[in-house]
N, C-alpha and C positions, 0 to 999 in steps of 0.2 A: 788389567783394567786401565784400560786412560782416556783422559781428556778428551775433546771433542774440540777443536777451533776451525775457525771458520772465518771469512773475511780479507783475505788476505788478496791482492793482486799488485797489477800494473798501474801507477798511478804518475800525474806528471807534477813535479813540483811548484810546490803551492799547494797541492791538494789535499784529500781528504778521504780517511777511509777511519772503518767502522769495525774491529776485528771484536770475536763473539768466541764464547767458550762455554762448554756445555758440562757439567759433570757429571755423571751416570748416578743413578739414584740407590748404587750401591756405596761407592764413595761419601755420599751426605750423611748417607742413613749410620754408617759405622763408627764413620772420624767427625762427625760434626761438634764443636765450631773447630772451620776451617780457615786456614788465611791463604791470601789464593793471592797471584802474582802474574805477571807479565817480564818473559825474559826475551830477549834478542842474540842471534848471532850471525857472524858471518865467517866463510873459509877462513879456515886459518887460525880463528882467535875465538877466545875462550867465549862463550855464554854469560850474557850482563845486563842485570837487573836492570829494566827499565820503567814497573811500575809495582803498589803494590797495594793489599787493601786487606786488613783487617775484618776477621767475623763481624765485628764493632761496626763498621765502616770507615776505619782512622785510614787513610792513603799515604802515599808518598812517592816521590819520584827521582828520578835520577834528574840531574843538572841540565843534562844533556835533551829533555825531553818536559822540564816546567815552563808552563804556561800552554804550552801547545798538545798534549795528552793529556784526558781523561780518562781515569778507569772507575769504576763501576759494580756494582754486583745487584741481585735480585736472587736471596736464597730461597724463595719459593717458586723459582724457576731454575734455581741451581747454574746459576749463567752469571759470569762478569762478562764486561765491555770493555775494551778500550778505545778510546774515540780518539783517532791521532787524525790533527788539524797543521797547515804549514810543513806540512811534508817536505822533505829536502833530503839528496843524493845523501846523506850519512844518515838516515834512517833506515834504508835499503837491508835488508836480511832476513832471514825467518824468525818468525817471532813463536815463541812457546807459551805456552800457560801454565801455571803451575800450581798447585792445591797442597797445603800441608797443615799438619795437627804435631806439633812435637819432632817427634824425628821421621818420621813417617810422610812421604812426598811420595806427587802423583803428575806426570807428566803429559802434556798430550802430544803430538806427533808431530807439529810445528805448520804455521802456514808463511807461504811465501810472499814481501813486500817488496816491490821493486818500484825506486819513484826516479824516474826519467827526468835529465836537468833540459 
């Protein structure tokens, strides 16, 4: 069972994109409450937290990516957001979503961000 994202393309710096995650209504229904996240990576180097959002709605963010990403959630559509504004060549990679209760995580299959300088 995984995630669903959505959002992801070619975007030129400065820009603006809109990445969306879906979680199957088996997932909610079993593990809920969930705390659900936003990871990034590129060749070569490890997968790193770039956003994250408590069942609660409590957020937080990497350094790398405050003021200029929001993330989001709507549990009665089982869908967070991440709203990345000011785009810039070191945001470039696939971005994943990630759902967890405890020890127990749920991945989706990653969409691709590529922002042209």
């Amino acid at each position: 069972v995984q995630l669903v994202e959505s959002g992801g393309g070619l975007v030129q710096a400065g820009g603006s994109l809109r990445l969306s995650c879906v979680a199957p209504r088996t997932i909610f229904s079993v593990y809920s409450p969930l705390d659900m996240a936003w990871y990034r990576q590129t060749p070569g180097k490890q997968r790193d937290l770039v956003a994250t959002i408590t069942s609660d709605g409590i957020t937080n963010y990497a350094d790398s990516v405050k003021g200029r990403f929001t993330i989001s959630r709507n549990n009665s559509r089982k869908t967070i957001w991440l709203q990345m504004n000011s785009l810039n060549s070191d945001d470039t990679a696939v971005y994943y979503c990630n759902a967890k209760q405890g020890l127990t995580a749920f991945w989706g299959q990653g969409t691709q961000v590529t922002v042209s300088s």
